[in-house]
N, CA, C and O atoms as a GROMACS GRO file, in nm:
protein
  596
    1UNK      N    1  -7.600   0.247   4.720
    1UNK     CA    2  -7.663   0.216   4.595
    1UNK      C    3  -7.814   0.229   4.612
    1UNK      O    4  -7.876   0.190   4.711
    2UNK      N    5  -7.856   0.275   4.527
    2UNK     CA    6  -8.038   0.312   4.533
    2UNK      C    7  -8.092   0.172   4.495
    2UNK      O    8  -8.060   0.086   4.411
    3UNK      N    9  -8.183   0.183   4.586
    3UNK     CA   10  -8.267   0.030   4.563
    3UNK      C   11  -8.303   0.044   4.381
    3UNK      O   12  -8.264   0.137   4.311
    4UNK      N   13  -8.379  -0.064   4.339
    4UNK     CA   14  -8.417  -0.137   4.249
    4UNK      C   15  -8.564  -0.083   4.231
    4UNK      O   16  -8.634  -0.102   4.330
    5UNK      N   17  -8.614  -0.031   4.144
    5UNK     CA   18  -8.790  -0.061   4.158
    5UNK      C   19  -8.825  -0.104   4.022
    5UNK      O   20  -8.794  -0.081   3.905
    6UNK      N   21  -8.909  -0.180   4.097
    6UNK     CA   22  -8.978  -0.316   4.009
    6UNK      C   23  -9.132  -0.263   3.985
    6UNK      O   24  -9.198  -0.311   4.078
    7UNK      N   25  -9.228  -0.175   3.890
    7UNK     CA   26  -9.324  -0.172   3.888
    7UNK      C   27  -9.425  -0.279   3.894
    7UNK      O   28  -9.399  -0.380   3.829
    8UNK      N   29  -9.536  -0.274   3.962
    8UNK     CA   30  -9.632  -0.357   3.966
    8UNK      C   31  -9.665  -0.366   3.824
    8UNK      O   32  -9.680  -0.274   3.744
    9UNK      N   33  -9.675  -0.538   3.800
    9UNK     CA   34  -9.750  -0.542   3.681
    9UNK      C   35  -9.890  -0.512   3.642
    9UNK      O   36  -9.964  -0.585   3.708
   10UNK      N   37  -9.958  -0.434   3.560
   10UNK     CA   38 -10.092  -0.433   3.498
   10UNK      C   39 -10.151  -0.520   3.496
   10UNK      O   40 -10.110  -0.630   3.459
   11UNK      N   41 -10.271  -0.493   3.540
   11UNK     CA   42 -10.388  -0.649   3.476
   11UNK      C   43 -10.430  -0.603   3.311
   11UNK      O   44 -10.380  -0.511   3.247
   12UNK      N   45 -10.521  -0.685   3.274
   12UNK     CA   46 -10.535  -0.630   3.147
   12UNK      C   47 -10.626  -0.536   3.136
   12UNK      O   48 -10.619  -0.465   3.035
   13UNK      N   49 -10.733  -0.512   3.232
   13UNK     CA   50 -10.822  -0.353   3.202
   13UNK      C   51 -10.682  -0.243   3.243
   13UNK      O   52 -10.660  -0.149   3.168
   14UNK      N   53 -10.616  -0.260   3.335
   14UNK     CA   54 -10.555  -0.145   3.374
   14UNK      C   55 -10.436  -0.162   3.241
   14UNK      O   56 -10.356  -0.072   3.268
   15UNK      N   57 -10.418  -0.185   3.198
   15UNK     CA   58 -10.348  -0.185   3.060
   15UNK      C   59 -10.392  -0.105   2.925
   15UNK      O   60 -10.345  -0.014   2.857
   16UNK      N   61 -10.515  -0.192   2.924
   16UNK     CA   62 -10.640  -0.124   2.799
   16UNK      C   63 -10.609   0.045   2.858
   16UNK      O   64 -10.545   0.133   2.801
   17UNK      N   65 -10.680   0.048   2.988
   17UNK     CA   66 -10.703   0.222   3.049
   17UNK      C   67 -10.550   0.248   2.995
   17UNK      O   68 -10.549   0.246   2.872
   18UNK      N   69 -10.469   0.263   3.030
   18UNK     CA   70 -10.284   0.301   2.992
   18UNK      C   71 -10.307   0.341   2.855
   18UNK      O   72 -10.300   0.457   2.815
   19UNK      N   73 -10.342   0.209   2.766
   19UNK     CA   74 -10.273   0.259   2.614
   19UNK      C   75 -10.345   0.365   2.581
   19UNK      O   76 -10.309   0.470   2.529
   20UNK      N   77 -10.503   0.312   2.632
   20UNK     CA   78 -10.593   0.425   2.574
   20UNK      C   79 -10.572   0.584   2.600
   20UNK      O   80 -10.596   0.672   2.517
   21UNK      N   81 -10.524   0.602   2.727
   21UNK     CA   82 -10.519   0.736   2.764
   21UNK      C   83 -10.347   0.795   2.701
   21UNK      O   84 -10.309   0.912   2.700
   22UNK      N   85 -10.269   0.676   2.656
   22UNK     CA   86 -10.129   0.712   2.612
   22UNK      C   87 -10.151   0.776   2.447
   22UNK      O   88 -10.092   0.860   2.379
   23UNK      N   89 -10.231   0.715   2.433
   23UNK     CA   90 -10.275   0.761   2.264
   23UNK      C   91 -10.363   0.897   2.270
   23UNK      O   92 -10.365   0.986   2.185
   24UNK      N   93 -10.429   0.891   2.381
   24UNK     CA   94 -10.555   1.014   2.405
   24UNK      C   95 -10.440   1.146   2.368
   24UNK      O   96 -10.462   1.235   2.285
   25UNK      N   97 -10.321   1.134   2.446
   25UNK     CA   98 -10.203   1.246   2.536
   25UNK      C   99 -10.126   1.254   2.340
   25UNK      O  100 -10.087   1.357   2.286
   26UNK      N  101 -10.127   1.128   2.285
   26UNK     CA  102 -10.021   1.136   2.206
   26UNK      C  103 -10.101   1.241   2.082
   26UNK      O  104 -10.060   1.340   2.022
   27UNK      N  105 -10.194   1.189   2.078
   27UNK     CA  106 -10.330   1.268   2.013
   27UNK      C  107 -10.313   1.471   2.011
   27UNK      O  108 -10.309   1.546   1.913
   28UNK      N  109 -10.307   1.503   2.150
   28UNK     CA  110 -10.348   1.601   2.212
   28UNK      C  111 -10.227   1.672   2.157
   28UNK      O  112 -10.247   1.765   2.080
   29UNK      N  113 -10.069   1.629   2.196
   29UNK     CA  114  -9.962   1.674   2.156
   29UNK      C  115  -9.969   1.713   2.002
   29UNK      O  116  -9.923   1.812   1.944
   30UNK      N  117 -10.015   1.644   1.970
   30UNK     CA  118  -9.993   1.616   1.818
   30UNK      C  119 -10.138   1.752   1.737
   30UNK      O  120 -10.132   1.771   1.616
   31UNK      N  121 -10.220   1.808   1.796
   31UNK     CA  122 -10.296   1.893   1.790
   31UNK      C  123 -10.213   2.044   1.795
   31UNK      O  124 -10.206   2.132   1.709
   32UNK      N  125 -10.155   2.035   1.931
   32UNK     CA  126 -10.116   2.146   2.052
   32UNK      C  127 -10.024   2.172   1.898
   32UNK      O  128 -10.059   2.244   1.804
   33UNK      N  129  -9.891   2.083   1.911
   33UNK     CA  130  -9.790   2.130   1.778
   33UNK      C  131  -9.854   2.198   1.661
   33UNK      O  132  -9.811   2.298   1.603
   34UNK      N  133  -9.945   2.141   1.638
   34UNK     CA  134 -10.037   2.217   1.451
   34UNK      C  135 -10.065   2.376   1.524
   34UNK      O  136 -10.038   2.481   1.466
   35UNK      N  137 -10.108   2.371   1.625
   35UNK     CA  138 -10.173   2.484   1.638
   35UNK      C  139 -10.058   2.617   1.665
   35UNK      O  140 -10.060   2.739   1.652
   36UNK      N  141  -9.973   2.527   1.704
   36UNK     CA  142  -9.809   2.603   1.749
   36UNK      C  143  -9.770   2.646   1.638
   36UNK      O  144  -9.731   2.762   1.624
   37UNK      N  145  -9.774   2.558   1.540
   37UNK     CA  146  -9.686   2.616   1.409
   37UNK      C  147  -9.788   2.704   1.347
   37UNK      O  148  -9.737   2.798   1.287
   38UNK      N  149  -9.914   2.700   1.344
   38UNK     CA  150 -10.011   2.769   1.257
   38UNK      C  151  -9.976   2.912   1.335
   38UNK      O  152  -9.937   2.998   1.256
   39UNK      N  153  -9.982   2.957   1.481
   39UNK     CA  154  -9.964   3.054   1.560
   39UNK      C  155  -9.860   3.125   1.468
   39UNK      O  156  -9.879   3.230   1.408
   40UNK      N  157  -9.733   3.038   1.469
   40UNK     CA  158  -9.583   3.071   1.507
   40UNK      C  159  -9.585   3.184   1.345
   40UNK      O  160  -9.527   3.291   1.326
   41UNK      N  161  -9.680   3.100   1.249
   41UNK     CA  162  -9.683   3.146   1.067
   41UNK      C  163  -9.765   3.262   1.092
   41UNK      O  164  -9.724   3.359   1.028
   42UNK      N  165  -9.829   3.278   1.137
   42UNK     CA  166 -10.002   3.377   1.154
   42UNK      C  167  -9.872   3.519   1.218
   42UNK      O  168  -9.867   3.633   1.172
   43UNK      N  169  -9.783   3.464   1.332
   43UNK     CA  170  -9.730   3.611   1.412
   43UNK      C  171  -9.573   3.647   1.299
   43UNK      O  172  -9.524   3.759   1.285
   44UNK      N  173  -9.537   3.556   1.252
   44UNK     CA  174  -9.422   3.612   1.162
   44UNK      C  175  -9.455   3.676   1.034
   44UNK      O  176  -9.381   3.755   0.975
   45UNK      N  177  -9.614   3.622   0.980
   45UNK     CA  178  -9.628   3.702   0.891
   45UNK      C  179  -9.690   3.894   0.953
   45UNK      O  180  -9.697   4.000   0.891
   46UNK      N  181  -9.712   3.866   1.058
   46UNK     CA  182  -9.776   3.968   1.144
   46UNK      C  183  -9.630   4.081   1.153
   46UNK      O  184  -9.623   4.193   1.102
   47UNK      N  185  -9.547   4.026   1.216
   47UNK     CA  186  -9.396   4.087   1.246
   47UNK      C  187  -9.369   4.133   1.101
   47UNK      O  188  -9.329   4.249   1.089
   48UNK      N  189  -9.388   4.055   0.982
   48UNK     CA  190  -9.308   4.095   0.805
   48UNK      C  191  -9.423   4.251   0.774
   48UNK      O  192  -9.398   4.363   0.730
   49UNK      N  193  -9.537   4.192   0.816
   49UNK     CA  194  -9.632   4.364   0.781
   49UNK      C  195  -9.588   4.444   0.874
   49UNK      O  196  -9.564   4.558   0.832
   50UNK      N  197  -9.566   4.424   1.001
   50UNK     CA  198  -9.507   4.569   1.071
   50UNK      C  199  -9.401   4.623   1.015
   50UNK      O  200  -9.402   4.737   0.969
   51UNK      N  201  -9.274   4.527   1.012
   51UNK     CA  202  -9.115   4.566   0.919
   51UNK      C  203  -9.161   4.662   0.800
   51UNK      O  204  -9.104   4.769   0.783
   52UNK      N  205  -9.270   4.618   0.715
   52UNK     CA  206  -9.329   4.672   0.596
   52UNK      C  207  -9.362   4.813   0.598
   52UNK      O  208  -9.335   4.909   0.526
   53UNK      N  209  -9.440   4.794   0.719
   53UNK     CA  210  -9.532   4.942   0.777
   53UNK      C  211  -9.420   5.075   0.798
   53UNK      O  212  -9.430   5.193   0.764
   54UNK      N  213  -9.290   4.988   0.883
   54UNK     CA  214  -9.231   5.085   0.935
   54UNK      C  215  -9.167   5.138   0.869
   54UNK      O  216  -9.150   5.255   0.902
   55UNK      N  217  -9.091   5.090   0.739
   55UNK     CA  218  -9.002   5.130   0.687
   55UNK      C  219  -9.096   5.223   0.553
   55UNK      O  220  -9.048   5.320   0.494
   56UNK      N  221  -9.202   5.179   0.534
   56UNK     CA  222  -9.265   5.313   0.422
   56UNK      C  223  -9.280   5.426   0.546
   56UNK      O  224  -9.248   5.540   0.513
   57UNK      N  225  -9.316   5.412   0.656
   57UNK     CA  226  -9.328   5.528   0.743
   57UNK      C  227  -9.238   5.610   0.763
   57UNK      O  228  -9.243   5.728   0.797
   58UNK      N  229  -9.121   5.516   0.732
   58UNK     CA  230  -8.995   5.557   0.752
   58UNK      C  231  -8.923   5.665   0.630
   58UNK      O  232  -8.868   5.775   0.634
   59UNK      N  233  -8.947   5.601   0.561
   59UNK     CA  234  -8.952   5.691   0.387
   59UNK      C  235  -9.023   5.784   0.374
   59UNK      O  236  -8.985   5.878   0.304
   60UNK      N  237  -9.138   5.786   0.432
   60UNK     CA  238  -9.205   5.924   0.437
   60UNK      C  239  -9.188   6.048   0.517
   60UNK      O  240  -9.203   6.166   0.486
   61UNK      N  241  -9.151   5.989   0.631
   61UNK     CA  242  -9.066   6.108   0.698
   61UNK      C  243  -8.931   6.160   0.637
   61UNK      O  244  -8.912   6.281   0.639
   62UNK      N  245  -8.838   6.077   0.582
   62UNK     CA  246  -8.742   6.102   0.525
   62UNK      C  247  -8.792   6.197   0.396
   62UNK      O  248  -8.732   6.304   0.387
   63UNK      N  249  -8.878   6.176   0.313
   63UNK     CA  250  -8.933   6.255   0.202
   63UNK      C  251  -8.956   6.377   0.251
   63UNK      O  252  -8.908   6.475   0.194
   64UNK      N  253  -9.033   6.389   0.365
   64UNK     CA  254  -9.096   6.521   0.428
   64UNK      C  255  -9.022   6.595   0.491
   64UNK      O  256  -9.043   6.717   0.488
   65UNK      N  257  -8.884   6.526   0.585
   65UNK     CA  258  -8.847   6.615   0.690
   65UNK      C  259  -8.717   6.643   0.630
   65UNK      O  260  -8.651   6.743   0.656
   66UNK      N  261  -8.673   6.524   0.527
   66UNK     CA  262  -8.550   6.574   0.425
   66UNK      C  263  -8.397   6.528   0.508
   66UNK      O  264  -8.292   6.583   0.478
   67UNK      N  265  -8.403   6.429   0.608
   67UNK     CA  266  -8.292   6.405   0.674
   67UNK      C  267  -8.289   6.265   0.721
   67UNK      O  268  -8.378   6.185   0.693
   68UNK      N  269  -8.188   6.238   0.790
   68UNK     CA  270  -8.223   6.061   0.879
   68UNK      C  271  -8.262   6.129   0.998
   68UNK      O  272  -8.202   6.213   1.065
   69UNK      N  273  -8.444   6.041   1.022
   69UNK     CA  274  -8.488   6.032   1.104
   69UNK      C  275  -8.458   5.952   1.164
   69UNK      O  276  -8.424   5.854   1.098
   70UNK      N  277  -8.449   5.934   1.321
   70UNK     CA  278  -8.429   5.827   1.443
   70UNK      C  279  -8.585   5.862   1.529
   70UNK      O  280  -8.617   5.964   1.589
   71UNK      N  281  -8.669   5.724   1.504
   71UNK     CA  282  -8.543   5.588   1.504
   71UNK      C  283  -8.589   5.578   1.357
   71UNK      O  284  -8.668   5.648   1.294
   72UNK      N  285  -8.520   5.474   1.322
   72UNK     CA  286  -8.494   5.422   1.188
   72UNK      C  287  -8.520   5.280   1.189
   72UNK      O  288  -8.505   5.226   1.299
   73UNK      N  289  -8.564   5.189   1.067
   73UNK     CA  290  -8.558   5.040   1.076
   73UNK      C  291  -8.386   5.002   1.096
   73UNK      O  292  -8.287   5.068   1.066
   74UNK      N  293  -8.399   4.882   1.151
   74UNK     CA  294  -8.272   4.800   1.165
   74UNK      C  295  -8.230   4.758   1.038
   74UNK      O  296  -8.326   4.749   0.962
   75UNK      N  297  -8.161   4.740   1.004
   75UNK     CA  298  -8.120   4.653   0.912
   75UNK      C  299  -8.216   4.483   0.872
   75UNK      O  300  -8.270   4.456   0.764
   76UNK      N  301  -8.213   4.432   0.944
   76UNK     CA  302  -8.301   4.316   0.974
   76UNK      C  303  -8.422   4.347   0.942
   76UNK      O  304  -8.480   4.281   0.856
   77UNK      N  305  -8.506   4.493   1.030
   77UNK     CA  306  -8.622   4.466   1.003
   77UNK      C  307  -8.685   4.555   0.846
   77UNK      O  308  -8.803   4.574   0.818
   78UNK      N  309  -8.535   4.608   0.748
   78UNK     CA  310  -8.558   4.659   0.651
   78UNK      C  311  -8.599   4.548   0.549
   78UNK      O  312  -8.712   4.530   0.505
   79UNK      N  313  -8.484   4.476   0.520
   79UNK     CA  314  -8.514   4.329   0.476
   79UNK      C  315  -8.620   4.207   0.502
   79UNK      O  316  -8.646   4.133   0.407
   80UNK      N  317  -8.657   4.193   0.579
   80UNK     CA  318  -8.768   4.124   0.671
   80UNK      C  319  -8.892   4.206   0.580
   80UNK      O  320  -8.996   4.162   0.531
   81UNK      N  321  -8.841   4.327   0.583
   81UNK     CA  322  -9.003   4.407   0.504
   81UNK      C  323  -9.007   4.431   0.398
   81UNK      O  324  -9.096   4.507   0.360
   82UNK      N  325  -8.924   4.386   0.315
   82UNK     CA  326  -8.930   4.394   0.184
   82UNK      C  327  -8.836   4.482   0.108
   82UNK      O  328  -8.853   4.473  -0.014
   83UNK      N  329  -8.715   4.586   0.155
   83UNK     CA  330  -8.623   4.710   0.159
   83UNK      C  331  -8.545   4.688   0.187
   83UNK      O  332  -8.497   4.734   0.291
   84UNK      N  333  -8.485   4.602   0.109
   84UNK     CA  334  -8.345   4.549   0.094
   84UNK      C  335  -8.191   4.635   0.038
   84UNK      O  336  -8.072   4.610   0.022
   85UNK      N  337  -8.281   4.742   0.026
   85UNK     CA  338  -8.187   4.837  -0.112
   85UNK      C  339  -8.218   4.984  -0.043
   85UNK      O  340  -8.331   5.031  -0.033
   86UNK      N  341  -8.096   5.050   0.003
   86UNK     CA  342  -8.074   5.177   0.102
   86UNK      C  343  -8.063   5.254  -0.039
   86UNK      O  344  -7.983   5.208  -0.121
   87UNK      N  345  -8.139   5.368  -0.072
   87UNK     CA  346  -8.068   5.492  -0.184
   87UNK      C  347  -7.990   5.573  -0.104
   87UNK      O  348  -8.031   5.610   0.006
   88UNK      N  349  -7.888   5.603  -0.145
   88UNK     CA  350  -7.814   5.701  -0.096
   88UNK      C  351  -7.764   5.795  -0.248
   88UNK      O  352  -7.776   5.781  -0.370
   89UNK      N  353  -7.698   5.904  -0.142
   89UNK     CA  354  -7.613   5.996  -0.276
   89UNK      C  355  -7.504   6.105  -0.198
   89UNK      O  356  -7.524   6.183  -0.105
   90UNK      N  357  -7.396   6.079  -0.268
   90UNK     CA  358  -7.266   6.155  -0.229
   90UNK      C  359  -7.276   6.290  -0.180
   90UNK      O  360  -7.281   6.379  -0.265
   91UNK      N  361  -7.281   6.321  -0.060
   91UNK     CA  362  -7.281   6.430  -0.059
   91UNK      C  363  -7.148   6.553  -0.164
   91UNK      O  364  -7.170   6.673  -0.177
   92UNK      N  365  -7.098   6.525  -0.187
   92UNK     CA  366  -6.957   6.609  -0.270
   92UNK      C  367  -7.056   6.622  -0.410
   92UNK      O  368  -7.113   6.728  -0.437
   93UNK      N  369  -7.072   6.472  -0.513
   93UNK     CA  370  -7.068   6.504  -0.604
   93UNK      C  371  -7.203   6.458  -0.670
   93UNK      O  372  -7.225   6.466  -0.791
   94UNK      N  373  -7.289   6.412  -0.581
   94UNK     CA  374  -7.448   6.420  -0.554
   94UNK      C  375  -7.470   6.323  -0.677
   94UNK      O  376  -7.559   6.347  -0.760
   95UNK      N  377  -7.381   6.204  -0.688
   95UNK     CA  378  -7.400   6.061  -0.771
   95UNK      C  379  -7.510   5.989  -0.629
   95UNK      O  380  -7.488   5.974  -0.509
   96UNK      N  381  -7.653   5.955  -0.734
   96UNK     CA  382  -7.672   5.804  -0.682
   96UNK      C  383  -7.662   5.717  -0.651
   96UNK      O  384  -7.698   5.676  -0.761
   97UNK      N  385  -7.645   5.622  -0.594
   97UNK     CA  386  -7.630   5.478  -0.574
   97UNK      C  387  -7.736   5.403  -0.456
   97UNK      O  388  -7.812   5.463  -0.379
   98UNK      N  389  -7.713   5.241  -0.471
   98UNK     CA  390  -7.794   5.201  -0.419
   98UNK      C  391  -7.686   5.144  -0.340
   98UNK      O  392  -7.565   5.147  -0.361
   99UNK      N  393  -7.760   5.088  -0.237
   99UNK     CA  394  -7.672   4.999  -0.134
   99UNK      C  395  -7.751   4.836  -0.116
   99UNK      O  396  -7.866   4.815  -0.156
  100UNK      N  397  -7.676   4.748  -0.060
  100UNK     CA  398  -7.796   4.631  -0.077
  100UNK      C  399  -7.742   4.594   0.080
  100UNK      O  400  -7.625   4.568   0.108
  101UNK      N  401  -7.829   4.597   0.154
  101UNK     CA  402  -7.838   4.577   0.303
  101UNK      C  403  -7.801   4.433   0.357
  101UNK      O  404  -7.720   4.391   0.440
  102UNK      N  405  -7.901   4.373   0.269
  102UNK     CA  406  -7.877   4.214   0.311
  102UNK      C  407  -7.704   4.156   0.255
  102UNK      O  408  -7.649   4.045   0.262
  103UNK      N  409  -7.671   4.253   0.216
  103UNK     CA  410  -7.473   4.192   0.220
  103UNK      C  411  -7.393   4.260   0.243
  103UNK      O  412  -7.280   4.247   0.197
  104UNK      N  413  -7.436   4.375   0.337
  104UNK     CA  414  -7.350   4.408   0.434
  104UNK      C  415  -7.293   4.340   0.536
  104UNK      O  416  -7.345   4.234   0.569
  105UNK      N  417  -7.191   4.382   0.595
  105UNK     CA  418  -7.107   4.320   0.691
  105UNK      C  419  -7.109   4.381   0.826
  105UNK      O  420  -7.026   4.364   0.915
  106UNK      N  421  -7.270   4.490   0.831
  106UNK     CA  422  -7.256   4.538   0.958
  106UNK      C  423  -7.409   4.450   1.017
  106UNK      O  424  -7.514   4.431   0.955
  107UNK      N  425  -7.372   4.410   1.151
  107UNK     CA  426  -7.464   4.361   1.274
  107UNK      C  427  -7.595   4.403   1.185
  107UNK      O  428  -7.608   4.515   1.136
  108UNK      N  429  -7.693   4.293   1.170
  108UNK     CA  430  -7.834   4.319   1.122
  108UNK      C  431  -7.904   4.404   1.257
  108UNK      O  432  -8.008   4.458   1.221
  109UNK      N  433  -7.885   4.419   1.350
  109UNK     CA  434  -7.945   4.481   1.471
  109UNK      C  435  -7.898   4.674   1.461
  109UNK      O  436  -7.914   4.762   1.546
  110UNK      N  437  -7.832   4.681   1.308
  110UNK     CA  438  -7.760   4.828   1.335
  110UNK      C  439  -7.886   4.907   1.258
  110UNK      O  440  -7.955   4.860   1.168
  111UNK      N  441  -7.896   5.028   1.312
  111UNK     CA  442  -8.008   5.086   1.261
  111UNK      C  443  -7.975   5.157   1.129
  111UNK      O  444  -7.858   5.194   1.127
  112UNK      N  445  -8.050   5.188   1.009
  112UNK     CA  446  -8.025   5.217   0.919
  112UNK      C  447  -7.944   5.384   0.889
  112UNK      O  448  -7.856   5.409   0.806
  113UNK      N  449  -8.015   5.483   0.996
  113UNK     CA  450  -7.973   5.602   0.994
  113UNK      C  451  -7.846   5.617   1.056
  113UNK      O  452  -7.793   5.728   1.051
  114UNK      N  453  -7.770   5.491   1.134
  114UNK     CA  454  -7.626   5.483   1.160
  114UNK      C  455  -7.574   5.484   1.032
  114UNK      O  456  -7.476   5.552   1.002
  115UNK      N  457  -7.651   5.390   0.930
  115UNK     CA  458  -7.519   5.395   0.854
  115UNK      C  459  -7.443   5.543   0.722
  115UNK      O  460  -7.352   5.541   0.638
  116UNK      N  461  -7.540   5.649   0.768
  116UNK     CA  462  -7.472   5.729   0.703
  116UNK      C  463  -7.341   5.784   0.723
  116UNK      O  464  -7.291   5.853   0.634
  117UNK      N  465  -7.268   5.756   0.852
  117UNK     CA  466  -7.142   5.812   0.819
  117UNK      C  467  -7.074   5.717   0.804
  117UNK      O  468  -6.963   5.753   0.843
  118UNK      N  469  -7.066   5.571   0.759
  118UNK     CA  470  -7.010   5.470   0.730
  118UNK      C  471  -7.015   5.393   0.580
  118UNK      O  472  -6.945   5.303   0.532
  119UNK      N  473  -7.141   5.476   0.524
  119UNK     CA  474  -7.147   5.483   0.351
  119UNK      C  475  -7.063   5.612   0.288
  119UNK      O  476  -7.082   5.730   0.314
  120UNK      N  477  -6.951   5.548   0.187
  120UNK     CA  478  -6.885   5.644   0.130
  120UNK      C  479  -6.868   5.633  -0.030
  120UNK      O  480  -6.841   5.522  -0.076
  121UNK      N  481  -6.877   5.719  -0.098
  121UNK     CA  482  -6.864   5.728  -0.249
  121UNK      C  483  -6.769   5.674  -0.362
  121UNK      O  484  -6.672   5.746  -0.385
  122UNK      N  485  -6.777   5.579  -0.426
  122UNK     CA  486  -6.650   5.494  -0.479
  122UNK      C  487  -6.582   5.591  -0.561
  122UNK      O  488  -6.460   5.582  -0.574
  123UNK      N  489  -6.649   5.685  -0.621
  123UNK     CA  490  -6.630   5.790  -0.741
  123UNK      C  491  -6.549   5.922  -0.648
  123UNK      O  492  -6.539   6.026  -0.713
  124UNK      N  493  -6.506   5.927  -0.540
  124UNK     CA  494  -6.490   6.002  -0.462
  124UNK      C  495  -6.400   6.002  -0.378
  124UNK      O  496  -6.367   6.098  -0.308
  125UNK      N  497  -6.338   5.863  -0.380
  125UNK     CA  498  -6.271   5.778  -0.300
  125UNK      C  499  -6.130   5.828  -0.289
  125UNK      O  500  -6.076   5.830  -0.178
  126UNK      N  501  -6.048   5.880  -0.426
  126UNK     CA  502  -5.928   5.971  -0.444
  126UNK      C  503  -5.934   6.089  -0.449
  126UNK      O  504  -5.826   6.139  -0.481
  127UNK      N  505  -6.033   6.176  -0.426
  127UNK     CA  506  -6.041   6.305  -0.431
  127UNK      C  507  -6.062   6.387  -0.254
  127UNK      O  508  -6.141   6.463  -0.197
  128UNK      N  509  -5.901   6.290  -0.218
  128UNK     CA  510  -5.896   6.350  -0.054
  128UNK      C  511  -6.021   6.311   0.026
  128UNK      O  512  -6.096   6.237  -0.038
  129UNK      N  513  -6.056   6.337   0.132
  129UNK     CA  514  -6.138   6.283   0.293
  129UNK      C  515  -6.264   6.235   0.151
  129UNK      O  516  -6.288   6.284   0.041
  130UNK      N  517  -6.303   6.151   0.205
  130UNK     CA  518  -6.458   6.108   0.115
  130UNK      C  519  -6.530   6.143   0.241
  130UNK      O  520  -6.485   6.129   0.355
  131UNK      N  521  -6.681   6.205   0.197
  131UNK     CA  522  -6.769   6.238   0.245
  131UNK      C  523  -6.888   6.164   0.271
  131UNK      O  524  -6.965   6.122   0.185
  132UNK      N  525  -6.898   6.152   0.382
  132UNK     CA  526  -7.058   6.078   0.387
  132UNK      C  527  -7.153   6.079   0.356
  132UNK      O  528  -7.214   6.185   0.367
  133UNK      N  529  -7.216   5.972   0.305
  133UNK     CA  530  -7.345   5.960   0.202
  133UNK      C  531  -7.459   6.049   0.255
  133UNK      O  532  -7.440   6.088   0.370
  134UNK      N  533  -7.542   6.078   0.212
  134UNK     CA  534  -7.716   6.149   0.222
  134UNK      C  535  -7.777   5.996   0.208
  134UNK      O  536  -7.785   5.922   0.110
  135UNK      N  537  -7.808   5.983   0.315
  135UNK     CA  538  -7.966   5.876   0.293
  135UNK      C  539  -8.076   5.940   0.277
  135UNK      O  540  -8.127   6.020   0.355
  136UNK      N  541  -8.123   5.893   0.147
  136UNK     CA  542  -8.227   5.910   0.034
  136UNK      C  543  -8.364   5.823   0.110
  136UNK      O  544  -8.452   5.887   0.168
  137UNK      N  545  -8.367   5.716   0.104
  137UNK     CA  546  -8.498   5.625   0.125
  137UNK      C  547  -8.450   5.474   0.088
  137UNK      O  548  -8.357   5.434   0.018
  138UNK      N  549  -8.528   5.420   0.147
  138UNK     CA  550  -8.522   5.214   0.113
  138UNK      C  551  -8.634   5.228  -0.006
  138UNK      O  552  -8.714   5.317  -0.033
  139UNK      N  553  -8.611   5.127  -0.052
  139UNK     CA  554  -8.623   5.083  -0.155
  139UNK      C  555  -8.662   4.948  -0.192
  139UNK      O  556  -8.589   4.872  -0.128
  140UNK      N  557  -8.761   4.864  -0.285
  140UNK     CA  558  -8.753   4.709  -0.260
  140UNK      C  559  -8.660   4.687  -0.375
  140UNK      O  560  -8.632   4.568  -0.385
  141UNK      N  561  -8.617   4.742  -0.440
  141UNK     CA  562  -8.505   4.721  -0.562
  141UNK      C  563  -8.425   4.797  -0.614
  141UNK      O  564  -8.457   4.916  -0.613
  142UNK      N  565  -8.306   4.764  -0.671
  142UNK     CA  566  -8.203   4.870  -0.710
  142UNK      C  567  -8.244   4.977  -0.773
  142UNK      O  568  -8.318   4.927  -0.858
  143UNK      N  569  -8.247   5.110  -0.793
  143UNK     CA  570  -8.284   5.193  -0.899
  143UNK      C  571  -8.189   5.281  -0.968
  143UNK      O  572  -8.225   5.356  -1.058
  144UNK      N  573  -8.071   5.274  -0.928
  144UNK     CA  574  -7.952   5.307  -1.005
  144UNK      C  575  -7.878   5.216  -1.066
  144UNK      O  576  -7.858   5.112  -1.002
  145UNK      N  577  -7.833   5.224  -1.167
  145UNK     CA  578  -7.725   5.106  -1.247
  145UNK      C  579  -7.625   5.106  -1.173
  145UNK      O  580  -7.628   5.187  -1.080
  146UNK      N  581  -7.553   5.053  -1.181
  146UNK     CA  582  -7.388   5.027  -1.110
  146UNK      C  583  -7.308   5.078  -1.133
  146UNK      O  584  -7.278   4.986  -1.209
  147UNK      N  585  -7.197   5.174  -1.150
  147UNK     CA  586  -7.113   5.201  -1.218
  147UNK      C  587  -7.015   5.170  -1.142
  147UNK      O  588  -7.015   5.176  -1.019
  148UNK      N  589  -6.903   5.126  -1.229
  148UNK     CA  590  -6.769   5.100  -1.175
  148UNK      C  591  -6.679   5.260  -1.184
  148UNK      O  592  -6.672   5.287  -1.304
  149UNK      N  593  -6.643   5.317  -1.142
  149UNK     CA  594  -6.526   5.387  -1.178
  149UNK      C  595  -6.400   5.396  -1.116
  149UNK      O  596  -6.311   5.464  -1.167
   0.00000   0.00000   0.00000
C-alpha cells in the first residue's frame, strides 16, 4: 500500500502567494482560450475563402478547357465555399439539371469530377444504358427548375 501524504500546512503569507499566483494562472488561461477561439474564427474563415477561390478557379477551367478538370473541389470543400449546386447535362438528350451536393449520399471527401460517371439522367432512365452526365460548373444556387418526368 503507498504511504499517505499529508501536505505541509501554509502559513498565511505562503497562502496569500498561492491564491494570488492561482488567480494570476486562472487569468492567463482564460486570455490563452479568447485568443484560441479568435485564431480558430480568423483560420476557418481563411479555409471558407480558399474553398471559394478554388472552386471559381475551378469553373473557369471547366469554361475554358470544356471538360472535368482534376483536381477538382471535394465535395466538402464545394459547400464550405459557397457551391452547393453541381450543373450538369445529359449527355444523350442534353437536358439541364442541377444537383445539390450537400444531400448527397456520397463521402464529402469525394472529389467533384468523380462524380460524373455516377450522375445519371431521370428523363433517360428507360431509354436503355443511361449515360453519364457532362459536368457543366458549381454553382451557389439552383438554375434549372425541377422537372419530374
Amino acid at each position: 500500500m503507498a504511504p499517505k501524504y499529508h501536505p505541509t500546512p501554509l502559513s498565511g503569507g505562503d497562502r496569500k502567494a498561492l491564491a494570488k499566483e492561482l488567480s494570476k494562472a486562472r487569468a492567463m488561461a482564460n486570455i490563452l482560450a479568447a485568443q484560441s477561439a479568435e485564431m480558430r474564427a480568423k483560420g476557418e474563415a481563411m479555409i471558407q475563402q480558399a474553398d471559394k477561390l478554388f472552386c471559381e478557379s475551378w469553373n473557369e477551367r471547366m469554361w475554358s478547357d470544356g471538360e472535368p478538370i482534376d483536381p477538382s473541389p471535394t465535395i466538402d470543400q464545394a459547400v464550405n465555399g459557397g457551391f452547393p449546386w453541381l450543373e450538369i447535362r445529359c449527355a444523350r438528350c442534353k437536358t439541364p439539371s442541377d444537383v445539390d451536393l450537400a444531400a448527397m449520399k456520397h463521402p464529402p471527401s469525394t472529389f467533384v469530377h468523380d462524380l460524373a460517371s455516377r450522375l445519371r439522367c431521370r428523363k433517360c432512365a428507360k431509354a436503355g444504358p443511361r449515360p453519364s452526365a457532362t459536368l457543366l460548373q458549381l454553382a451557389w444556387q439552383p438554375r434549372h427548375p425541377r422537372t419530374e418526368a
